[in-house]
MITI-982344 format. One record per residue (C-alpha): residue in three letters; residue number from 1; z negated, y, x. Coordinates in steps of 0.5 Angstrom, whole numbers, plus 2048, in hexadecimal, padded with zeros to 3 digits. Layout:
N
 residu num   z   y   x
    Ala NUM   Z   Y   X
...
This chain:
211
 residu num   z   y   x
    Unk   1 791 795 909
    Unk   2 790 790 90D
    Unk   3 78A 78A 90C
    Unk   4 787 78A 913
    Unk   5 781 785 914
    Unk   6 77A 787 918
    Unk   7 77B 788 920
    Unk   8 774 787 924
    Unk   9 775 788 92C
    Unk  10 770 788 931
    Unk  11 771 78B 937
    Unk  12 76C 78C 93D
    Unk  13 76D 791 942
    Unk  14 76A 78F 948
    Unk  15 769 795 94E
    Unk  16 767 793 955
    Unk  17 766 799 95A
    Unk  18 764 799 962
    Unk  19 762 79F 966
    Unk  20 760 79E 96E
    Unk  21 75D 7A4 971
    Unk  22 760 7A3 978
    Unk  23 75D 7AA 97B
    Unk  24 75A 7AF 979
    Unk  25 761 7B2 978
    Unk  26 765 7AD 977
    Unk  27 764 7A8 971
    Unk  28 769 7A2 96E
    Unk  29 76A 7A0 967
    Unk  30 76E 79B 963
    Unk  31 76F 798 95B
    Unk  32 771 794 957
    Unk  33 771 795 950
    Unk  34 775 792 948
    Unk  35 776 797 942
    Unk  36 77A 796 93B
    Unk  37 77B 79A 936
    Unk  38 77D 799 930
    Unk  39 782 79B 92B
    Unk  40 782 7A1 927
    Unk  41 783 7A2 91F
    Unk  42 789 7A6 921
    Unk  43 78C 7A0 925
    Unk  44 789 79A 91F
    Unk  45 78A 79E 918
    Unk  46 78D 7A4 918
    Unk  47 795 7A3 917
    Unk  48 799 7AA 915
    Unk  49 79F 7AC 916
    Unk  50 7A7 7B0 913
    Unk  51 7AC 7AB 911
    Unk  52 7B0 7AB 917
    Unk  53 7A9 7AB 91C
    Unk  54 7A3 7A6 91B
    Unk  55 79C 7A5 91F
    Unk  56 79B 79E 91D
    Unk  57 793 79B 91E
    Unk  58 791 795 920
    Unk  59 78B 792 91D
    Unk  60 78B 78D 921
    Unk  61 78A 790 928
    Unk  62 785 78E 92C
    Unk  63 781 791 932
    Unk  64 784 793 938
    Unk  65 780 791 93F
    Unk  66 77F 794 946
    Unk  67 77D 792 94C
    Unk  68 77C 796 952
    Unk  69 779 797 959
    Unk  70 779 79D 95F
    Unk  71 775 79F 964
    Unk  72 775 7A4 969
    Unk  73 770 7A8 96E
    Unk  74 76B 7AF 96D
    Unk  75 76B 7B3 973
    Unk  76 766 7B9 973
    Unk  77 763 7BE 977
    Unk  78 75F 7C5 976
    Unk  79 765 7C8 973
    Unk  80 769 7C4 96E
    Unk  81 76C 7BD 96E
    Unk  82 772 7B9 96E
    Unk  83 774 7B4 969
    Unk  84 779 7AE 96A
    Unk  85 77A 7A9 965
    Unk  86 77F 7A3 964
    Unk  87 780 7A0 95C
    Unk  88 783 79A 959
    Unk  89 784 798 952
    Unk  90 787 793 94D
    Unk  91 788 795 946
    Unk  92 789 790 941
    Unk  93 78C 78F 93A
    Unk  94 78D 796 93A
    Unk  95 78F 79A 933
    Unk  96 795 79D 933
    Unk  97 79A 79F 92E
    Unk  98 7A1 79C 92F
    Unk  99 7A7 7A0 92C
    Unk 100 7AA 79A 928
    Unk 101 7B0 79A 923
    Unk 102 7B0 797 91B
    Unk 103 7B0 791 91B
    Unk 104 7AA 791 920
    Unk 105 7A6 796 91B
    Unk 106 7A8 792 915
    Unk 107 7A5 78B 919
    Unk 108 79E 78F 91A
    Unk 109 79E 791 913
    Unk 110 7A1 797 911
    Unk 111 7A4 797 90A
    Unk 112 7AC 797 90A
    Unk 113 7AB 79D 905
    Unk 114 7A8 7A1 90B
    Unk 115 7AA 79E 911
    Unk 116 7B2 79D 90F
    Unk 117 7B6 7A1 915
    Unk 118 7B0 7A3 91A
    Unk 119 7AE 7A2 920
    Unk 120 7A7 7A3 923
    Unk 121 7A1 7A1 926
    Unk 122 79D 79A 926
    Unk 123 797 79A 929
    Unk 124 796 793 92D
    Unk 125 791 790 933
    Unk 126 797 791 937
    Unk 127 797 793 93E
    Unk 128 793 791 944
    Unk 129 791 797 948
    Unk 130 78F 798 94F
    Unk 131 78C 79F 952
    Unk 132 78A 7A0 958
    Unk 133 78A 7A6 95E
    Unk 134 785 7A9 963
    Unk 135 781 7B0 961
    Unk 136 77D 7B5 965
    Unk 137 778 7BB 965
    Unk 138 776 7C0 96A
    Unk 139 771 7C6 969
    Unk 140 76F 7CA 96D
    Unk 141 769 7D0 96D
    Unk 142 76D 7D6 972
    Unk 143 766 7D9 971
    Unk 144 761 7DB 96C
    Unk 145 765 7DF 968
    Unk 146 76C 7DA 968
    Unk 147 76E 7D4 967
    Unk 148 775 7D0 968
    Unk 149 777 7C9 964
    Unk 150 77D 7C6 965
    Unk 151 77F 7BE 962
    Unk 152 785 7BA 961
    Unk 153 787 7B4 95D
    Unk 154 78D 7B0 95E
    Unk 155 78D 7AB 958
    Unk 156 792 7A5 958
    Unk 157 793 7A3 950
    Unk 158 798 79D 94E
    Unk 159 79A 798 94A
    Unk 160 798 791 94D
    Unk 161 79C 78D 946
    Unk 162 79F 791 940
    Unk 163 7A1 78E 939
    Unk 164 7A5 794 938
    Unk 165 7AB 797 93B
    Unk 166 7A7 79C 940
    Unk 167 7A7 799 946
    Unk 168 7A3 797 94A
    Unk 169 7A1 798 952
    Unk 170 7A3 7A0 94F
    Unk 171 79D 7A6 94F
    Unk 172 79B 7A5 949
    Unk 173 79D 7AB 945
    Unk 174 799 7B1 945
    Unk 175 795 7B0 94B
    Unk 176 796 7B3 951
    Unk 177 796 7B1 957
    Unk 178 793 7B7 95B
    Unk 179 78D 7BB 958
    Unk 180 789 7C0 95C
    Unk 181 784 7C6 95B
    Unk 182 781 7CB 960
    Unk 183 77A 7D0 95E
    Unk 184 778 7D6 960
    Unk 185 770 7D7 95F
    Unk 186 76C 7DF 95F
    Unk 187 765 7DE 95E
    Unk 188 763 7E6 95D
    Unk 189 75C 7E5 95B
    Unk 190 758 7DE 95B
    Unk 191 759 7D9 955
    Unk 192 760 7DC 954
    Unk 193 767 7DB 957
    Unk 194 76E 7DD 955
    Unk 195 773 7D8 957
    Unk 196 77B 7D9 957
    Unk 197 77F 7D2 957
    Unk 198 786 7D0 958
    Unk 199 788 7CA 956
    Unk 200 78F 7C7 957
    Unk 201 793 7C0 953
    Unk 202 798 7BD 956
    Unk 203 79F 7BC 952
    Unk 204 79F 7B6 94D
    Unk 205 7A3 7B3 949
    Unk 206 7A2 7B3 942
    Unk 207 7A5 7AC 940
    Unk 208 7A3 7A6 944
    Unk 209 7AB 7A5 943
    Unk 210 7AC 7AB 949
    Unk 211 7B1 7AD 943
Protein backbone atom coordinates (compact mmCIF):
# COMPACT_ATOMS: atom_id res chain seq x y z
CA UNK A 1 0.00 0.00 0.00
CA UNK A 2 1.31 3.09 -1.29
CA UNK A 3 0.01 6.60 -0.11
CA UNK A 4 0.09 8.54 -3.57
CA UNK A 5 -0.79 12.15 -3.92
CA UNK A 6 -3.48 13.71 -6.64
CA UNK A 7 -1.56 14.19 -10.09
CA UNK A 8 -3.37 16.83 -12.62
CA UNK A 9 -1.34 17.12 -16.17
CA UNK A 10 -2.56 18.92 -19.17
CA UNK A 11 -1.18 18.43 -22.18
CA UNK A 12 -2.02 19.81 -25.78
CA UNK A 13 -1.87 18.02 -28.74
CA UNK A 14 -1.20 20.41 -31.63
CA UNK A 15 -1.58 19.00 -35.42
CA UNK A 16 -0.33 21.20 -38.06
CA UNK A 17 -0.94 19.48 -41.93
CA UNK A 18 -0.14 21.11 -45.83
CA UNK A 19 -1.15 19.55 -48.93
CA UNK A 20 -0.42 21.46 -52.23
CA UNK A 21 -1.98 20.00 -55.16
CA UNK A 22 0.84 20.73 -57.99
CA UNK A 23 -1.07 19.09 -60.86
CA UNK A 24 -3.78 17.51 -61.60
CA UNK A 25 -1.84 14.27 -60.68
CA UNK A 26 0.59 15.29 -58.65
CA UNK A 27 0.13 16.72 -54.93
CA UNK A 28 2.85 17.53 -51.94
CA UNK A 29 1.91 16.96 -48.59
CA UNK A 30 3.72 17.55 -44.96
CA UNK A 31 2.98 17.51 -40.93
CA UNK A 32 3.73 18.33 -38.03
CA UNK A 33 2.23 17.11 -34.89
CA UNK A 34 2.51 16.22 -30.85
CA UNK A 35 0.63 13.34 -29.06
CA UNK A 36 0.95 11.95 -25.19
CA UNK A 37 -0.18 9.28 -23.72
CA UNK A 38 -0.53 8.35 -20.64
CA UNK A 39 -0.03 5.72 -17.98
CA UNK A 40 -2.31 2.97 -17.67
CA UNK A 41 -3.76 1.20 -14.40
CA UNK A 42 -1.82 -1.65 -15.16
CA UNK A 43 1.47 0.37 -15.26
CA UNK A 44 0.40 2.78 -11.99
CA UNK A 45 -1.72 0.27 -9.83
CA UNK A 46 -1.74 -3.15 -10.51
CA UNK A 47 1.63 -4.76 -8.97
CA UNK A 48 1.69 -9.06 -8.98
CA UNK A 49 3.67 -11.60 -9.16
CA UNK A 50 5.42 -15.32 -7.70
CA UNK A 51 8.08 -15.16 -4.74
CA UNK A 52 10.92 -15.31 -7.11
CA UNK A 53 8.97 -12.73 -9.93
CA UNK A 54 7.43 -9.57 -9.35
CA UNK A 55 5.81 -6.63 -11.64
CA UNK A 56 6.23 -3.69 -9.48
CA UNK A 57 3.85 -0.63 -10.28
CA UNK A 58 4.67 2.85 -10.38
CA UNK A 59 2.37 5.62 -9.14
CA UNK A 60 4.29 8.06 -9.69
CA UNK A 61 4.65 7.54 -13.59
CA UNK A 62 4.18 10.37 -15.62
CA UNK A 63 2.96 11.04 -19.38
CA UNK A 64 4.92 9.86 -22.13
CA UNK A 65 5.21 12.67 -25.16
CA UNK A 66 5.77 12.39 -28.97
CA UNK A 67 6.63 14.74 -31.52
CA UNK A 68 6.89 13.84 -35.06
CA UNK A 69 6.92 15.10 -38.63
CA UNK A 70 6.86 13.61 -42.41
CA UNK A 71 6.09 14.43 -45.70
CA UNK A 72 5.66 12.75 -48.92
CA UNK A 73 3.95 13.09 -52.33
CA UNK A 74 0.57 11.52 -54.00
CA UNK A 75 0.75 10.46 -57.61
CA UNK A 76 -2.48 9.65 -59.21
CA UNK A 77 -3.90 8.73 -62.86
CA UNK A 78 -7.09 7.00 -64.11
CA UNK A 79 -5.76 3.64 -62.91
CA UNK A 80 -4.37 3.70 -59.12
CA UNK A 81 -1.87 5.81 -57.24
CA UNK A 82 1.42 5.62 -55.77
CA UNK A 83 2.31 6.90 -52.28
CA UNK A 84 5.87 7.90 -50.77
CA UNK A 85 5.87 9.08 -47.38
CA UNK A 86 8.82 9.85 -45.11
CA UNK A 87 8.60 9.97 -40.98
CA UNK A 88 10.33 10.97 -37.99
CA UNK A 89 9.27 10.98 -34.33
CA UNK A 90 10.57 11.66 -30.89
CA UNK A 91 9.23 9.55 -28.01
CA UNK A 92 9.78 11.02 -24.74
CA UNK A 93 9.62 9.72 -21.15
CA UNK A 94 8.49 6.62 -22.37
CA UNK A 95 6.90 3.77 -20.01
CA UNK A 96 8.64 0.67 -19.79
CA UNK A 97 9.22 -1.83 -17.36
CA UNK A 98 13.07 -2.51 -16.36
CA UNK A 99 13.97 -6.04 -14.92
CA UNK A 100 15.51 -4.82 -11.51
CA UNK A 101 16.97 -7.04 -8.50
CA UNK A 102 15.71 -6.72 -4.83
CA UNK A 103 17.00 -4.36 -3.56
CA UNK A 104 15.49 -2.03 -6.24
CA UNK A 105 11.82 -3.89 -5.79
CA UNK A 106 12.18 -3.56 -1.85
CA UNK A 107 13.44 0.45 -2.45
CA UNK A 108 9.96 1.24 -4.78
CA UNK A 109 8.14 -0.53 -2.37
CA UNK A 110 7.57 -3.95 -2.24
CA UNK A 111 7.54 -5.41 1.15
CA UNK A 112 10.41 -7.86 2.20
CA UNK A 113 8.02 -10.55 3.01
CA UNK A 114 6.82 -10.68 -0.79
CA UNK A 115 9.90 -9.32 -2.41
CA UNK A 116 12.78 -11.38 -0.43
CA UNK A 117 14.75 -13.11 -3.33
CA UNK A 118 13.11 -11.94 -6.50
CA UNK A 119 13.89 -10.06 -9.37
CA UNK A 120 11.37 -8.23 -11.60
CA UNK A 121 10.22 -5.64 -13.53
CA UNK A 122 9.85 -1.83 -12.31
CA UNK A 123 8.06 0.55 -14.74
CA UNK A 124 9.87 4.01 -15.09
CA UNK A 125 9.95 7.12 -17.47
CA UNK A 126 13.15 5.70 -18.70
CA UNK A 127 13.77 5.65 -22.21
CA UNK A 128 14.01 7.90 -24.79
CA UNK A 129 12.87 6.99 -28.39
CA UNK A 130 13.41 8.05 -31.84
CA UNK A 131 11.42 6.06 -34.90
CA UNK A 132 11.84 6.69 -38.02
CA UNK A 133 11.51 5.11 -41.62
CA UNK A 134 9.88 5.80 -45.25
CA UNK A 135 6.49 3.72 -46.41
CA UNK A 136 5.08 3.54 -49.65
CA UNK A 137 1.61 2.21 -51.27
CA UNK A 138 1.07 1.32 -54.83
CA UNK A 139 -2.63 0.29 -56.45
CA UNK A 140 -3.66 -0.51 -59.23
CA UNK A 141 -6.92 -1.55 -61.24
CA UNK A 142 -5.49 -4.19 -63.92
CA UNK A 143 -9.41 -3.95 -65.11
CA UNK A 144 -12.87 -3.75 -63.97
CA UNK A 145 -12.85 -6.94 -62.66
CA UNK A 146 -8.97 -6.92 -60.71
CA UNK A 147 -7.06 -4.75 -58.81
CA UNK A 148 -3.42 -4.84 -57.44
CA UNK A 149 -2.01 -3.29 -54.19
CA UNK A 150 1.21 -3.44 -53.08
CA UNK A 151 3.00 -1.35 -49.85
CA UNK A 152 6.12 -1.41 -48.02
CA UNK A 153 7.30 0.17 -44.71
CA UNK A 154 10.91 0.45 -43.38
CA UNK A 155 10.85 1.64 -39.69
CA UNK A 156 13.98 2.52 -37.87
CA UNK A 157 12.95 2.54 -33.87
CA UNK A 158 15.57 3.26 -31.09
CA UNK A 159 16.68 4.30 -28.22
CA UNK A 160 18.14 7.96 -28.18
CA UNK A 161 18.93 7.36 -23.85
CA UNK A 162 18.04 4.68 -21.91
CA UNK A 163 18.06 4.46 -17.63
CA UNK A 164 18.37 0.78 -18.19
CA UNK A 165 20.40 -1.99 -19.15
CA UNK A 166 19.07 -2.04 -22.77
CA UNK A 167 20.91 -0.25 -25.18
CA UNK A 168 20.75 2.26 -26.99
CA UNK A 169 21.13 3.08 -30.81
CA UNK A 170 19.60 -0.85 -31.06
CA UNK A 171 16.44 -1.65 -32.71
CA UNK A 172 14.11 -1.46 -30.24
CA UNK A 173 12.94 -5.00 -29.41
CA UNK A 174 9.87 -6.35 -31.17
CA UNK A 175 9.89 -4.05 -34.30
CA UNK A 176 10.74 -4.97 -37.32
CA UNK A 177 12.94 -3.45 -39.71
CA UNK A 178 11.11 -4.38 -42.88
CA UNK A 179 7.27 -4.99 -43.39
CA UNK A 180 5.28 -5.35 -46.37
CA UNK A 181 2.08 -6.72 -48.17
CA UNK A 182 0.84 -7.35 -51.65
CA UNK A 183 -3.33 -7.76 -52.26
CA UNK A 184 -5.06 -9.06 -54.95
CA UNK A 185 -8.73 -7.70 -55.63
CA UNK A 186 -11.98 -9.68 -57.71
CA UNK A 187 -14.78 -7.62 -58.04
CA UNK A 188 -17.56 -10.42 -59.44
CA UNK A 189 -20.43 -8.34 -59.04
CA UNK A 190 -20.53 -4.53 -58.50
CA UNK A 191 -20.34 -3.34 -54.78
CA UNK A 192 -18.59 -6.67 -54.20
CA UNK A 193 -15.05 -7.91 -54.20
CA UNK A 194 -12.50 -10.59 -52.89
CA UNK A 195 -9.22 -9.91 -51.82
CA UNK A 196 -6.22 -12.41 -51.20
CA UNK A 197 -3.39 -10.37 -49.23
CA UNK A 198 -0.01 -11.51 -48.58
CA UNK A 199 1.77 -10.04 -45.92
CA UNK A 200 5.53 -10.29 -44.88
CA UNK A 201 7.43 -9.08 -41.49
CA UNK A 202 11.06 -8.91 -41.37
CA UNK A 203 12.96 -10.74 -38.49
CA UNK A 204 13.33 -9.11 -35.01
CA UNK A 205 14.56 -9.56 -32.17
CA UNK A 206 12.72 -10.06 -29.16
CA UNK A 207 14.79 -8.25 -26.42
CA UNK A 208 16.39 -4.83 -27.48
CA UNK A 209 19.56 -6.31 -25.80
CA UNK A 210 19.61 -8.41 -29.29
CA UNK A 211 20.37 -11.46 -26.71
Amino acid sequence: YTNVPNVVQNKFSPNLGLLWSATNELSFRGAAYQGFHAPGLNNTLRTYGTGTSVSMANPNLVTENMTGYEGGFDYRWNAGFFQLTGFKAQIKNAIYSATVDQSQLIAAGCPSTVCSGATGGLYSNNQNLQSQGVETQFHYDISSKWAADLNYAYTQTRLTWSGTPDPANRQVGGVPLNLGSAGLSWYPVEKASLTATLRYAGLTWVKTNHT
